[in-house]
C-alpha positions in Angstrom: 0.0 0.0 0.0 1.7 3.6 -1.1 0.4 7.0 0.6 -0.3 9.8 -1.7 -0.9 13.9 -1.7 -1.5 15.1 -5.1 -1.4 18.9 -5.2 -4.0 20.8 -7.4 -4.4 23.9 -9.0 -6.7 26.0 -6.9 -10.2 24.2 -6.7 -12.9 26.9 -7.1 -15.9 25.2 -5.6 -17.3 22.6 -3.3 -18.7 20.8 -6.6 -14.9 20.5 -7.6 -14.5 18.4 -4.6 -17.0 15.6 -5.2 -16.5 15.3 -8.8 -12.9 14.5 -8.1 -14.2 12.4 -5.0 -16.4 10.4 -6.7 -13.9 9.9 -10.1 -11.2 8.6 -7.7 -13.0 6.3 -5.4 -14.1 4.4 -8.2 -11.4 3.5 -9.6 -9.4 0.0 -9.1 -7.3 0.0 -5.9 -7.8 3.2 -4.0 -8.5 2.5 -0.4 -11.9 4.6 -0.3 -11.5 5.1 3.6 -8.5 7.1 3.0 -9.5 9.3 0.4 -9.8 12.8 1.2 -10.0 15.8 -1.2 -9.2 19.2 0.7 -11.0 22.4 -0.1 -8.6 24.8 1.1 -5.4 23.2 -0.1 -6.4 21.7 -3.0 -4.8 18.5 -2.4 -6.0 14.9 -2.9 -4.4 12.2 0.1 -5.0 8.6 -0.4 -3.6 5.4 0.1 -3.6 3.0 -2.9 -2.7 -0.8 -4.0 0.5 0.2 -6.1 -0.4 -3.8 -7.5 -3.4 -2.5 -9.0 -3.2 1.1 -9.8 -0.2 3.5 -10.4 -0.1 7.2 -9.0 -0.2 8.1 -13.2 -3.3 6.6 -13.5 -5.1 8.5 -10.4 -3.8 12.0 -11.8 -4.8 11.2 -15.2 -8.6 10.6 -13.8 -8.4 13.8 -12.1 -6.8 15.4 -15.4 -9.6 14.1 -17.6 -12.0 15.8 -15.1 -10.4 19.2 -16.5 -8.0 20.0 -13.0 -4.3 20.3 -13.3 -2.1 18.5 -11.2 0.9 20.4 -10.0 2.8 17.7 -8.4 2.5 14.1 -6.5 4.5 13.1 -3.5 4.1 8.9 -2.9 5.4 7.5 0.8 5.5 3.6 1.4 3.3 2.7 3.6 
């Protein structure tokens, strides 16, 4: 299991949020407990299956959603 924070451009709204909520959790290999998407710092921390999903394949859901990732840090859990 990897931890990740994915930093965001600014998020504008509360709507911003769930999309990218809801995009994430359903995908393959994200530990849904984890997931939190913070307002005020536009960041995105989760812990994911690095056996079943790569940290590329999380930012690129949140990048076909139309937000720009500015950077991913990934710990070992």
């Amino acid at each position: 299991m990897q931890k990740a924070t994915i930093q965001l451009e600014t998020l504008t709204c509360p709507s911003c949020l769930q999309k990218i909520e809801n995009a994430v959790k359903s995908l393959t290999g994200i530990e849904k407990e984890s997931l939190k998407v913070l307002f005020n710092s536009s960041k995105v921390k989760l812990n994911f299956d690095d056996q079943k999903i790569s940290i590329n394949e999380i930012e690129n859901a949140i990048k076909k959603l139309g937000y720009v990732v500015k950077k991913s840090q990934v710990k070992a859990q």
